[in-house]
N, CA, C and O atoms as a Maestro MAE file, in Angstrom:
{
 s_m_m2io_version
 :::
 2.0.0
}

f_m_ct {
 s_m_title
 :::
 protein
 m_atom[332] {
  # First column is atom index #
  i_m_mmod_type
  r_m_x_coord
  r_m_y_coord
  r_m_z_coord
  i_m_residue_number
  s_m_chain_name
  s_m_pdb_residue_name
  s_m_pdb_atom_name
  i_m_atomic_number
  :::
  1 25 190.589 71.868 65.965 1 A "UNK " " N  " 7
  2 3 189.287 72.409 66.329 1 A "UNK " " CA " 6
  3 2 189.334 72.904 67.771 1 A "UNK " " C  " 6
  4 15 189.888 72.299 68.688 1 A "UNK " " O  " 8
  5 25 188.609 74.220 67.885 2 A "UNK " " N  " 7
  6 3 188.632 74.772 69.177 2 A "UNK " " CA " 6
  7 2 187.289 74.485 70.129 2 A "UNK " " C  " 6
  8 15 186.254 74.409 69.467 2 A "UNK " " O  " 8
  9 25 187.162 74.345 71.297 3 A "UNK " " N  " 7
  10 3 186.349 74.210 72.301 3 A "UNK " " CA " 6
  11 2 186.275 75.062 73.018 3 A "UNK " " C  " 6
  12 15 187.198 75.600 73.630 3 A "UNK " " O  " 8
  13 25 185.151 75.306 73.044 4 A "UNK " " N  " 7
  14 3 184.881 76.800 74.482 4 A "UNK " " CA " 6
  15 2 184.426 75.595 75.806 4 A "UNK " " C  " 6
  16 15 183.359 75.054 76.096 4 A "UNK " " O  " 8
  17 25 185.859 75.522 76.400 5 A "UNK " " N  " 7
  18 3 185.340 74.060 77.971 5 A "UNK " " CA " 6
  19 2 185.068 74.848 78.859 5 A "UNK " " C  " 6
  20 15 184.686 74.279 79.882 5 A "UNK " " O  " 8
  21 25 185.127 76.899 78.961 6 A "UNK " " N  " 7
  22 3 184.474 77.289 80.283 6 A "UNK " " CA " 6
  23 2 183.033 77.559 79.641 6 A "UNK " " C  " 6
  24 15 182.100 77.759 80.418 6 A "UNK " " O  " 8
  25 25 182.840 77.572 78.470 7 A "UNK " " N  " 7
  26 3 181.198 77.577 78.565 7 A "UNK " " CA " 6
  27 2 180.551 76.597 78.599 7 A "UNK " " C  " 6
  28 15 179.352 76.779 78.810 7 A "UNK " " O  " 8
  29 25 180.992 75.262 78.428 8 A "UNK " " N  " 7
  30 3 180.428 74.213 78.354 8 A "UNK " " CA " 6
  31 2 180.501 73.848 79.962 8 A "UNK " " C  " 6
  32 15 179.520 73.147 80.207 8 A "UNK " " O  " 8
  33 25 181.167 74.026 80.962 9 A "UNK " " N  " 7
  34 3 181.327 73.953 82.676 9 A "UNK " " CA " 6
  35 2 180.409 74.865 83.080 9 A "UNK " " C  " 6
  36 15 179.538 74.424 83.829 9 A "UNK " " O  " 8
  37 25 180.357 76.088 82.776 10 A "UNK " " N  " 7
  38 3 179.651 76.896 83.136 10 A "UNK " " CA " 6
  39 2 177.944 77.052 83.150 10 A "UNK " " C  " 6
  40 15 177.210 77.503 84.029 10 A "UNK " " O  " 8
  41 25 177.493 76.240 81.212 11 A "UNK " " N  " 7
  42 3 176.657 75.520 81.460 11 A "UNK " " CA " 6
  43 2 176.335 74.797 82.381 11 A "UNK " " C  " 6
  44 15 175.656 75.294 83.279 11 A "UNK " " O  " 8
  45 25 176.675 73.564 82.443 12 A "UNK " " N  " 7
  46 3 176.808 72.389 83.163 12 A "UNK " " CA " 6
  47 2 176.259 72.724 84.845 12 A "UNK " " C  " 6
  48 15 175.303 72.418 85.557 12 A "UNK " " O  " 8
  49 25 177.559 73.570 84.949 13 A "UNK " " N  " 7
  50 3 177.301 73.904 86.176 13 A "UNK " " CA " 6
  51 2 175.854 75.114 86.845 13 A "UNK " " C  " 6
  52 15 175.576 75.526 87.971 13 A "UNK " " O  " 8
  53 25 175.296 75.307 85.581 14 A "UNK " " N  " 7
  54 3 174.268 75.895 86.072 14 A "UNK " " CA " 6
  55 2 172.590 74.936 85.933 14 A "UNK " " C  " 6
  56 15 171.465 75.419 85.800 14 A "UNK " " O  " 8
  57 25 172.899 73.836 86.004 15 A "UNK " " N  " 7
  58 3 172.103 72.841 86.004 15 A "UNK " " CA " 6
  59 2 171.405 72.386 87.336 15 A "UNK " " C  " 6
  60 15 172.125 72.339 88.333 15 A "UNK " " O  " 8
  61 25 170.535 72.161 87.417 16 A "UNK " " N  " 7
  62 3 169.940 71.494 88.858 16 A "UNK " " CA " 6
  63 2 170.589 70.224 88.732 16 A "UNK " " C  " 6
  64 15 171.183 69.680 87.801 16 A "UNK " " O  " 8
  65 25 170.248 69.804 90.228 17 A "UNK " " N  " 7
  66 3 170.702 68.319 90.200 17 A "UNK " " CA " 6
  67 2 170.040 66.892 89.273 17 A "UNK " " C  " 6
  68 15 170.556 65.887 88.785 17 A "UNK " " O  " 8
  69 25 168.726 67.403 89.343 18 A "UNK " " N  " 7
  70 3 167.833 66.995 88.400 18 A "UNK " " CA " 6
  71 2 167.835 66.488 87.122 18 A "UNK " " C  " 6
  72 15 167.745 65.380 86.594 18 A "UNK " " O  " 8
  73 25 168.012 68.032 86.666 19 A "UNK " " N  " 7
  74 3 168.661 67.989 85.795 19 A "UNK " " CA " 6
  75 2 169.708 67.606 84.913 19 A "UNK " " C  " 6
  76 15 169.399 67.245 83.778 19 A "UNK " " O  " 8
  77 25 170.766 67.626 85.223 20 A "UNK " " N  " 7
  78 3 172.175 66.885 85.192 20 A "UNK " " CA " 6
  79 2 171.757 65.067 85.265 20 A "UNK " " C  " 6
  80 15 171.853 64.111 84.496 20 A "UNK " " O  " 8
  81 25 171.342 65.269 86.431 21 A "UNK " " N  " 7
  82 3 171.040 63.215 86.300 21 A "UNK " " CA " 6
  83 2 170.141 62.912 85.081 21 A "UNK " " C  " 6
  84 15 170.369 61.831 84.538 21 A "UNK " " O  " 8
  85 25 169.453 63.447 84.711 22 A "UNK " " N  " 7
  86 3 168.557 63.277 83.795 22 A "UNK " " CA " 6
  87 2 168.916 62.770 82.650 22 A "UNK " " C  " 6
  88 15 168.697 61.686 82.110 22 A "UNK " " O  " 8
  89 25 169.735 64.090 82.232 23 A "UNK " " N  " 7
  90 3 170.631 63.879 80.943 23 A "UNK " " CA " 6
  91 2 171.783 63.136 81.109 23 A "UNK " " C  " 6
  92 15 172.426 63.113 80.059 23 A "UNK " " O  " 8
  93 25 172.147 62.704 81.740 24 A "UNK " " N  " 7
  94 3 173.057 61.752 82.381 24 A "UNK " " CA " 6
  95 2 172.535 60.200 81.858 24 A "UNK " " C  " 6
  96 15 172.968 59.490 80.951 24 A "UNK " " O  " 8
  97 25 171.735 60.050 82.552 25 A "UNK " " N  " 7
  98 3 170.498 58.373 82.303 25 A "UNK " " CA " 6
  99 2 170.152 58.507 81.183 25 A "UNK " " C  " 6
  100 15 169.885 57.511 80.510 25 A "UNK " " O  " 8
  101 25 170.056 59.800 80.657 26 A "UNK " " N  " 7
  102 3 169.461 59.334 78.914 26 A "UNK " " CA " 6
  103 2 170.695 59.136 77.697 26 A "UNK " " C  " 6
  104 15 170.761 58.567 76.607 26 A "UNK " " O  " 8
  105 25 171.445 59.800 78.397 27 A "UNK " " N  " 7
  106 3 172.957 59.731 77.478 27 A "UNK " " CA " 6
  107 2 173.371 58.086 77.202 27 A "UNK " " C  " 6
  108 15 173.571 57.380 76.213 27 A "UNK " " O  " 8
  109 25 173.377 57.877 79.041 28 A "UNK " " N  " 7
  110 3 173.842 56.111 79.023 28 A "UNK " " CA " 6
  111 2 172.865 55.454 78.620 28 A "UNK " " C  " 6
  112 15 173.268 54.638 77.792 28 A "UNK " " O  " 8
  113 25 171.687 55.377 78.787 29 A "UNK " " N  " 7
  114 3 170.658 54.344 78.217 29 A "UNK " " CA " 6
  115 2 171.137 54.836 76.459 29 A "UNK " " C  " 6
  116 15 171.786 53.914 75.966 29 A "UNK " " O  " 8
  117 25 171.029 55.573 75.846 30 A "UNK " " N  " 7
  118 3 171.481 55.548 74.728 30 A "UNK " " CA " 6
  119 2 172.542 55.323 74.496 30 A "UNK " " C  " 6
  120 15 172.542 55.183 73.273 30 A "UNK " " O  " 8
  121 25 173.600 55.168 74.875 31 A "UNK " " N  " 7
  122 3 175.263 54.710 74.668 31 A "UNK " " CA " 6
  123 2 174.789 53.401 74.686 31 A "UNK " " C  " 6
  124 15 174.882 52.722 73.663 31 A "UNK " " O  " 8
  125 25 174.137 52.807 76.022 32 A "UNK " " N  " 7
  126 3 174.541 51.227 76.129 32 A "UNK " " CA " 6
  127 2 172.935 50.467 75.032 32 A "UNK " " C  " 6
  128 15 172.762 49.250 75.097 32 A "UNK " " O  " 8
  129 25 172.499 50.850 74.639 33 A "UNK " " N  " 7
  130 3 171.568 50.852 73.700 33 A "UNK " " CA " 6
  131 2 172.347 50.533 71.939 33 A "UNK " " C  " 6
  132 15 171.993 49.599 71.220 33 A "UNK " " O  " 8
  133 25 173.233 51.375 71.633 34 A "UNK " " N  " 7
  134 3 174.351 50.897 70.451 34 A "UNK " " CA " 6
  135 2 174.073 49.814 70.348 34 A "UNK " " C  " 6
  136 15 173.297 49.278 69.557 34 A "UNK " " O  " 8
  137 25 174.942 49.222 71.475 35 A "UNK " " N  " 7
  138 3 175.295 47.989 71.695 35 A "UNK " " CA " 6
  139 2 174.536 46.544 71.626 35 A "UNK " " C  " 6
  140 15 174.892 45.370 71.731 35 A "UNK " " O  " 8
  141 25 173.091 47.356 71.354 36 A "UNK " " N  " 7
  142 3 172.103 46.153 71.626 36 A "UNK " " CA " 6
  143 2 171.967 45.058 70.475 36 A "UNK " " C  " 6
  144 15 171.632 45.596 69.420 36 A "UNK " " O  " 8
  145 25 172.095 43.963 70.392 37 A "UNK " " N  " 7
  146 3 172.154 42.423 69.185 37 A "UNK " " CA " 6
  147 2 171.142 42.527 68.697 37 A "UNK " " C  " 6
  148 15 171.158 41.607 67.879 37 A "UNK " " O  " 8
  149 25 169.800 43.235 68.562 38 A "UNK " " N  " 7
  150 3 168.602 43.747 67.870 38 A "UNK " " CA " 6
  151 2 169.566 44.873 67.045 38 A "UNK " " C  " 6
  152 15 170.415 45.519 67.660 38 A "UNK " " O  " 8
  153 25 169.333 45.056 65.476 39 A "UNK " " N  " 7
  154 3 170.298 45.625 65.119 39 A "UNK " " CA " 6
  155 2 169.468 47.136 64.489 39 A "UNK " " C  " 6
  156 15 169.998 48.199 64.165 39 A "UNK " " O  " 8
  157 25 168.192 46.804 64.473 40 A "UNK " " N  " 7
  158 3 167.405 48.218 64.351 40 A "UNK " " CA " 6
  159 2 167.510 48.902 65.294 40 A "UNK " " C  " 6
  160 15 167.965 50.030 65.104 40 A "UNK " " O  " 8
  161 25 167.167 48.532 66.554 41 A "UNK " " N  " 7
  162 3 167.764 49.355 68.089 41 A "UNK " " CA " 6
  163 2 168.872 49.615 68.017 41 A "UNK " " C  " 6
  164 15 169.190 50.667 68.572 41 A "UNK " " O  " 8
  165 25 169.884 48.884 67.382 42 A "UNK " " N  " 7
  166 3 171.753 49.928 67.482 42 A "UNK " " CA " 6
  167 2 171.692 51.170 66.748 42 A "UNK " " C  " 6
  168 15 172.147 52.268 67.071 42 A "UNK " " O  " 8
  169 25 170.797 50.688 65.280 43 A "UNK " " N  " 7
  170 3 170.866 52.079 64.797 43 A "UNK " " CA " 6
  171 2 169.913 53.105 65.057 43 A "UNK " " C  " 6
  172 15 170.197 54.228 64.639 43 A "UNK " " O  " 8
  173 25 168.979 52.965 65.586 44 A "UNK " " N  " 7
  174 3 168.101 53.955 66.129 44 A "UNK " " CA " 6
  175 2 168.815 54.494 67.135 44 A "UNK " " C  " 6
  176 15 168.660 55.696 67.353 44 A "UNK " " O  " 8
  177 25 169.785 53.686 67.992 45 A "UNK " " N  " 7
  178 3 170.281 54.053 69.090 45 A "UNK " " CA " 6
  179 2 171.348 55.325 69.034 45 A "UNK " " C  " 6
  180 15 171.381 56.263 69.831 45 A "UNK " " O  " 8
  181 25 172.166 55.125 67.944 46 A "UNK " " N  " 7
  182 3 173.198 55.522 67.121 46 A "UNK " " CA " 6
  183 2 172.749 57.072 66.328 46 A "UNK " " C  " 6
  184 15 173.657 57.900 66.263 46 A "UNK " " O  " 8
  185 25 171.361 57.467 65.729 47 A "UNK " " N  " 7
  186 3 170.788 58.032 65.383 47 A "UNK " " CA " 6
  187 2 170.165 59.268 66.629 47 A "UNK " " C  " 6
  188 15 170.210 60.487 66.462 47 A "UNK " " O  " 8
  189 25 169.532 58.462 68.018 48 A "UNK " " N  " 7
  190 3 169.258 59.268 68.671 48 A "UNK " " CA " 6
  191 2 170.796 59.962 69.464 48 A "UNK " " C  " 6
  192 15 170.894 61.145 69.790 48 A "UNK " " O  " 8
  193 25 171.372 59.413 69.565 49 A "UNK " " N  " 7
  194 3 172.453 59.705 70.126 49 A "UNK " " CA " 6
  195 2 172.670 61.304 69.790 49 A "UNK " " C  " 6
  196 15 172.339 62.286 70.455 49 A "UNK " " O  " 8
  197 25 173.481 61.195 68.261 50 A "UNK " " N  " 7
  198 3 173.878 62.078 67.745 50 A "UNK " " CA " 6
  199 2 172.737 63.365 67.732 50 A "UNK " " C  " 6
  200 15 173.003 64.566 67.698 50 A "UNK " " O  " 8
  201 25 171.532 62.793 67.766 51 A "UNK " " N  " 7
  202 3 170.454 63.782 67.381 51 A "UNK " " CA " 6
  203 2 170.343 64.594 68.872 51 A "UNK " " C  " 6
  204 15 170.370 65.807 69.080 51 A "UNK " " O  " 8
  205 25 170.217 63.560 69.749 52 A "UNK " " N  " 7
  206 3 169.958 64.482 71.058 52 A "UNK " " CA " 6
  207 2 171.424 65.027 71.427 52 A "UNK " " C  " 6
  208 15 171.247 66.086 72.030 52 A "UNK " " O  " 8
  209 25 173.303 64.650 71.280 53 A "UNK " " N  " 7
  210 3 173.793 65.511 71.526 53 A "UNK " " CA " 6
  211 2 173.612 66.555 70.647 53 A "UNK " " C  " 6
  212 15 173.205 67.315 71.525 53 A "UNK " " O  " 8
  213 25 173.574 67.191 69.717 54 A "UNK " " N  " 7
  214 3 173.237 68.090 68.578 54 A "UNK " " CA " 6
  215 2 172.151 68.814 69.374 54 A "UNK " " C  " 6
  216 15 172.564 69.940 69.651 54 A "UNK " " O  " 8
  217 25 170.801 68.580 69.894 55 A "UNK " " N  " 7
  218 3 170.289 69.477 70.609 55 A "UNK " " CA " 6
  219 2 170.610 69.717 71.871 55 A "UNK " " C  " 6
  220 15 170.058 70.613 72.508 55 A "UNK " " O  " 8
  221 25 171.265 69.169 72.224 56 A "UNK " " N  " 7
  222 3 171.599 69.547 73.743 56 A "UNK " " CA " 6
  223 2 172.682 70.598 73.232 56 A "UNK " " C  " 6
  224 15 172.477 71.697 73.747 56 A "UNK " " O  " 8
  225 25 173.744 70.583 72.394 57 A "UNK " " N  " 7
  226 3 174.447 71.751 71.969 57 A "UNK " " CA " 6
  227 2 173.637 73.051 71.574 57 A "UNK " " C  " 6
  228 15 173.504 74.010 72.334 57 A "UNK " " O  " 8
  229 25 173.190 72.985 70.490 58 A "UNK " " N  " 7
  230 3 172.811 73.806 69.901 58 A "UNK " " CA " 6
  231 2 171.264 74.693 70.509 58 A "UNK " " C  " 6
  232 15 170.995 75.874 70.290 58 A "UNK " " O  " 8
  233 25 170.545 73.833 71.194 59 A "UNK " " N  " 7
  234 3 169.336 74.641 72.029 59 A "UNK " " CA " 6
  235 2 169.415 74.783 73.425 59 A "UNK " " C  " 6
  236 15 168.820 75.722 73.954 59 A "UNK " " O  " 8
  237 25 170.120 73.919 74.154 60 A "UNK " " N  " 7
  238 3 170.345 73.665 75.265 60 A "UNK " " CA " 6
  239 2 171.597 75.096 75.564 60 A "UNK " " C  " 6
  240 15 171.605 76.190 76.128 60 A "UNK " " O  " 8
  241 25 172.257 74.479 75.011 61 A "UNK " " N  " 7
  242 3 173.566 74.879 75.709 61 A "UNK " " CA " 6
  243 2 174.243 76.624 75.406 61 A "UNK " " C  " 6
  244 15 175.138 77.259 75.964 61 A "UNK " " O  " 8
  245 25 173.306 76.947 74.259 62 A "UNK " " N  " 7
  246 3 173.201 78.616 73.902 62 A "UNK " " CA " 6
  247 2 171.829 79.320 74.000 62 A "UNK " " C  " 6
  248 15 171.493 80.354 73.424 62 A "UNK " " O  " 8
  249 25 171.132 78.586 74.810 63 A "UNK " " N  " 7
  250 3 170.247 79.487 75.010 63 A "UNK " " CA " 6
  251 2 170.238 80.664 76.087 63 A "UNK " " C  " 6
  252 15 171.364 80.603 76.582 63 A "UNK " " O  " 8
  253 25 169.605 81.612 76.647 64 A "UNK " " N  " 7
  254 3 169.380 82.494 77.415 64 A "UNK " " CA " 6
  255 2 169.970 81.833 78.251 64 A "UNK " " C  " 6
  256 15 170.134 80.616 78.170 64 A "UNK " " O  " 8
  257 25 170.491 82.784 79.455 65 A "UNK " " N  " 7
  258 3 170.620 82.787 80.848 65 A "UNK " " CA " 6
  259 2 169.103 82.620 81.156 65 A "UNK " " C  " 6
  260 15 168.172 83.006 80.448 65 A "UNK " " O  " 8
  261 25 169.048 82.085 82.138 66 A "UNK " " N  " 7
  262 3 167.421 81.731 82.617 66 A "UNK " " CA " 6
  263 2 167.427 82.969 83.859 66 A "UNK " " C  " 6
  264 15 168.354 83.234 84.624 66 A "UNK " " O  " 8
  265 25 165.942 83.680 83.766 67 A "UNK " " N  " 7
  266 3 165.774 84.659 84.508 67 A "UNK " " CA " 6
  267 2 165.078 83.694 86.233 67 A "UNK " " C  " 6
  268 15 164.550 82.593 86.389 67 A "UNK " " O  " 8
  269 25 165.455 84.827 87.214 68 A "UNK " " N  " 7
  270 3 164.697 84.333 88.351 68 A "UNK " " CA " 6
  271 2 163.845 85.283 88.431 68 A "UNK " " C  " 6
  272 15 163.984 86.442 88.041 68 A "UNK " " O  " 8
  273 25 162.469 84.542 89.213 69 A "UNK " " N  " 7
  274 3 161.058 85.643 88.738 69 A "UNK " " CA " 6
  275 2 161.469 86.663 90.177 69 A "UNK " " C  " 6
  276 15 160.699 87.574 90.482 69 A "UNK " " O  " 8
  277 25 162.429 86.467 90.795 70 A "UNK " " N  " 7
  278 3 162.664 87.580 91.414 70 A "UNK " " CA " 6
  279 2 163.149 89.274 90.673 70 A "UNK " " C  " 6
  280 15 162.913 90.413 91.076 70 A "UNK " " O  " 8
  281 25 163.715 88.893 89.756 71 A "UNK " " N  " 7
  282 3 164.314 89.894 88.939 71 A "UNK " " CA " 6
  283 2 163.096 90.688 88.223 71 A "UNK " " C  " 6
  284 15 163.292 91.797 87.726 71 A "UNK " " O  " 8
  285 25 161.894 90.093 88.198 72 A "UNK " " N  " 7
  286 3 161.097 90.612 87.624 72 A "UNK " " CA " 6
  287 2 159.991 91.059 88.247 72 A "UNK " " C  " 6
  288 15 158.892 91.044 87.692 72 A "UNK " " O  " 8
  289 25 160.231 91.604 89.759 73 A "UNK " " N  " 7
  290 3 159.402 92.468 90.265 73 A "UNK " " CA " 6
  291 2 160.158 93.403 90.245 73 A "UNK " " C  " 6
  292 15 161.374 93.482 90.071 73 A "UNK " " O  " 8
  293 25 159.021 94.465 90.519 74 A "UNK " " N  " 7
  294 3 159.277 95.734 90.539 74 A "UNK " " CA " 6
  295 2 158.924 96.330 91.833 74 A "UNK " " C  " 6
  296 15 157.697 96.382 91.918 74 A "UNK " " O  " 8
  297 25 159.540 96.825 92.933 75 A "UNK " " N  " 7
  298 3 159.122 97.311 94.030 75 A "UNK " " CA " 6
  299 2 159.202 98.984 94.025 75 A "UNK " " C  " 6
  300 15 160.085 99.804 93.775 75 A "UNK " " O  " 8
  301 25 157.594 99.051 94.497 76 A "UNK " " N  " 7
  302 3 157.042 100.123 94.172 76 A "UNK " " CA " 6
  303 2 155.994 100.282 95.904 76 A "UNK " " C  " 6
  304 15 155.354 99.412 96.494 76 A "UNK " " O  " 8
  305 25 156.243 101.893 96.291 77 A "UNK " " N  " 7
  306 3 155.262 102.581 97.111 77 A "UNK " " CA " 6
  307 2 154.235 103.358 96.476 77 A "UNK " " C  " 6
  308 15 154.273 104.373 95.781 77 A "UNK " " O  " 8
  309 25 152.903 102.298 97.074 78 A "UNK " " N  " 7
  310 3 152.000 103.024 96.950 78 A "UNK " " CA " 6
  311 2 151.315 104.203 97.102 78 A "UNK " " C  " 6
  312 15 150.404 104.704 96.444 78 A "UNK " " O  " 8
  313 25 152.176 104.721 98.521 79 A "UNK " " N  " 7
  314 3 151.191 105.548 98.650 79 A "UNK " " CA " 6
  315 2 152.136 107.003 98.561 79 A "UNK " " C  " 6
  316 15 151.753 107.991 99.189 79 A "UNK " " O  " 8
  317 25 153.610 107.057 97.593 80 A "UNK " " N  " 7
  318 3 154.388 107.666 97.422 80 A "UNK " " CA " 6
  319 2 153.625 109.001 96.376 80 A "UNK " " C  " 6
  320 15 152.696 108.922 95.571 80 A "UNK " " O  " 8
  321 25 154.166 109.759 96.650 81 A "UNK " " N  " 7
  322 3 153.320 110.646 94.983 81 A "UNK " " CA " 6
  323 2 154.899 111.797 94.671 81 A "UNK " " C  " 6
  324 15 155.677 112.469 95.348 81 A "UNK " " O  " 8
  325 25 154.649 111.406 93.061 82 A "UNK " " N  " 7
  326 3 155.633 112.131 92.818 82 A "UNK " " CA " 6
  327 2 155.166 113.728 91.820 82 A "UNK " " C  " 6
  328 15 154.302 113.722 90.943 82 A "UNK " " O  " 8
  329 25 155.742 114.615 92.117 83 A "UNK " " N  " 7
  330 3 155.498 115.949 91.861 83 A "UNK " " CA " 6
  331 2 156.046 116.632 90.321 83 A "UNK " " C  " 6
  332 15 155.843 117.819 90.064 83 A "UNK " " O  " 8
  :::
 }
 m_bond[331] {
  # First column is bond index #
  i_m_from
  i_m_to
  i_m_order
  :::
  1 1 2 1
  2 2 3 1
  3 3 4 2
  4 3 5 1
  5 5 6 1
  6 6 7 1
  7 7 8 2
  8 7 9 1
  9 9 10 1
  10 10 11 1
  11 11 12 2
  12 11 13 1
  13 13 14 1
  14 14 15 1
  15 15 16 2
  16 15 17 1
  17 17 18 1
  18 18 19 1
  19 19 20 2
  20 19 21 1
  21 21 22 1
  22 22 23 1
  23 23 24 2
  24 23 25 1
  25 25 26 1
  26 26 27 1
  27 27 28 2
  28 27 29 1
  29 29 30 1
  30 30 31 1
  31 31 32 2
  32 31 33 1
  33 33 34 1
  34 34 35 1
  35 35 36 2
  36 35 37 1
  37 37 38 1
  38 38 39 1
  39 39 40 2
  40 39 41 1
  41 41 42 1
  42 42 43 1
  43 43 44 2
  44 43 45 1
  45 45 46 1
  46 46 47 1
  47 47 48 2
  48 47 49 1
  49 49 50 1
  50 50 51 1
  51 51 52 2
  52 51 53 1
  53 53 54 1
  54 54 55 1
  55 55 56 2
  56 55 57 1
  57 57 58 1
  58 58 59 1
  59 59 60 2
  60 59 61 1
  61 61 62 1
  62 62 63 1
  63 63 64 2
  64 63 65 1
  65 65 66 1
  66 66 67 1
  67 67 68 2
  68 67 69 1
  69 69 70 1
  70 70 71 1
  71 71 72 2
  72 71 73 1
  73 73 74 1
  74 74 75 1
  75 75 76 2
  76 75 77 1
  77 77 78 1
  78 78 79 1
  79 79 80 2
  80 79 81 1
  81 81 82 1
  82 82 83 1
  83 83 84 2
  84 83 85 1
  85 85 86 1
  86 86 87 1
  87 87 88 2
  88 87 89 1
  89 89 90 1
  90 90 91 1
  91 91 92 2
  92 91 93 1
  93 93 94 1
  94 94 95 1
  95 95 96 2
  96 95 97 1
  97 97 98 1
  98 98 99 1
  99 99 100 2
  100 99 101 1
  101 101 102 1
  102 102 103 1
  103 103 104 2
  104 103 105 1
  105 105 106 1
  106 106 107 1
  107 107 108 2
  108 107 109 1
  109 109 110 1
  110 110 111 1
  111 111 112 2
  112 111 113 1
  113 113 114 1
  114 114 115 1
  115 115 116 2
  116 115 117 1
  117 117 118 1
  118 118 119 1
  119 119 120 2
  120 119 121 1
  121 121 122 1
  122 122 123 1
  123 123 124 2
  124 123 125 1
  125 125 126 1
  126 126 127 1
  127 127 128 2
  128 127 129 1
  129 129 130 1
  130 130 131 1
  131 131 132 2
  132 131 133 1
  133 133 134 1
  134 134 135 1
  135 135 136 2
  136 135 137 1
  137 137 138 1
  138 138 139 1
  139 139 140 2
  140 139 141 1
  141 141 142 1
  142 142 143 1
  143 143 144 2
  144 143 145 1
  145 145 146 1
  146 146 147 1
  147 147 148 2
  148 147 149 1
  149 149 150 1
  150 150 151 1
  151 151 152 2
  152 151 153 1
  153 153 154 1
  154 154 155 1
  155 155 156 2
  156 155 157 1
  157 157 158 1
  158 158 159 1
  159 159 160 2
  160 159 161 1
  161 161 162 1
  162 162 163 1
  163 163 164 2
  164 163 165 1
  165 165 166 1
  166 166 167 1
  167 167 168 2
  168 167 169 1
  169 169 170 1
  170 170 171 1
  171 171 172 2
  172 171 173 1
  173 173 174 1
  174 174 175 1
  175 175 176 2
  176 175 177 1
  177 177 178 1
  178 178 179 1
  179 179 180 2
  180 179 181 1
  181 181 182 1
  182 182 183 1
  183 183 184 2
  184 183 185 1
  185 185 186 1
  186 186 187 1
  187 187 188 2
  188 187 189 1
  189 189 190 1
  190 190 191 1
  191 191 192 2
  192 191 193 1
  193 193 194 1
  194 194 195 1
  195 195 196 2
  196 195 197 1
  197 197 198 1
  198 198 199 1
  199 199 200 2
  200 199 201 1
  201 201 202 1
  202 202 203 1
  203 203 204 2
  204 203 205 1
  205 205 206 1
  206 206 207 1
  207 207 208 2
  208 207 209 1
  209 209 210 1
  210 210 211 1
  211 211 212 2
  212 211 213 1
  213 213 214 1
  214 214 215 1
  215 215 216 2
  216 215 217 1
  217 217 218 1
  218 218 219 1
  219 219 220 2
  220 219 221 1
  221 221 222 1
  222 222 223 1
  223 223 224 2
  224 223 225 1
  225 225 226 1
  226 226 227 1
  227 227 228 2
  228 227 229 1
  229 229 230 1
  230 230 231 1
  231 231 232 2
  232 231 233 1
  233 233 234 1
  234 234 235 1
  235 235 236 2
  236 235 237 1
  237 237 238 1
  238 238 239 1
  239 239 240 2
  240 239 241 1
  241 241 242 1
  242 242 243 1
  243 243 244 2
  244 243 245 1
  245 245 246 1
  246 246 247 1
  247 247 248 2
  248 247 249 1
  249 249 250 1
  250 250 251 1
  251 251 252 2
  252 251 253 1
  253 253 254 1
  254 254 255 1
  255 255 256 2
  256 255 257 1
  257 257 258 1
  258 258 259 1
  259 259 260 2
  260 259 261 1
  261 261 262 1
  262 262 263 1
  263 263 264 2
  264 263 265 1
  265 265 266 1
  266 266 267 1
  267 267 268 2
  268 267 269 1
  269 269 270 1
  270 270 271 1
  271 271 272 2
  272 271 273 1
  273 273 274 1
  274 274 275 1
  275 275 276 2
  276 275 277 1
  277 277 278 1
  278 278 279 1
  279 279 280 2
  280 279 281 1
  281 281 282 1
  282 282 283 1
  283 283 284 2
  284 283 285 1
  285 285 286 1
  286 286 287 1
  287 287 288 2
  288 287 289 1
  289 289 290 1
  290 290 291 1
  291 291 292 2
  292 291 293 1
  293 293 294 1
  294 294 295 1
  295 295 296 2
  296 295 297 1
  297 297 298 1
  298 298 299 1
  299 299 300 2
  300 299 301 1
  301 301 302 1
  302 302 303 1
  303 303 304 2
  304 303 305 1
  305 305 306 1
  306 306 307 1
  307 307 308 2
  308 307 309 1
  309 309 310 1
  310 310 311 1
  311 311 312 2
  312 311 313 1
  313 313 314 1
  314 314 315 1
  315 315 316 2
  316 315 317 1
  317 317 318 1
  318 318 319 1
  319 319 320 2
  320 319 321 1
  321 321 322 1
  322 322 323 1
  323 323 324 2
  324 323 325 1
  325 325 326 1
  326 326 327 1
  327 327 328 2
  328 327 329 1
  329 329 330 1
  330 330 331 1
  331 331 332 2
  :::
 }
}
């Protein structure tokens, strides 16, 4: 099986810091969550796991380039007139 690892860096790397920690703390609270001797929490744990990497692939990680609202002005003279 093949891996695209510069789009998955490239992602990554276009993450805030925020961001990144975020999904970071929710990854491990769900990893070390498995593990828990309540055995409905392992498998819920086990369940979210897979479910949230699956969206973090599939919505996360192919979605759009994110626009900056700079790109979306338009600079324009007013008091220009064209003929």
């Amino acid at each position: 099986m093949r891996t695209n690892t510069s789009g998955t860096e490239q992602w990554w790397a276009s993450l805030s810091a925020g961001e990144k920690q975020f999904i970071w703390a929710l990854m491990h609270m769900i990893k070390g969550a498995k593990y828990s001797q309540i055995v409905e929490v392992a498998r819920a744990a086990r369940k979210w796991e897979s479910g949230l990497a699956f969206f973090i692939k599939a919505r996360l990680m192919h979605q759009r380039p994110r626009r900056r609202r700079s790109q979306w002005i338009i600079s324009c003279q007013s008091n220009a007139h064209s003929r």
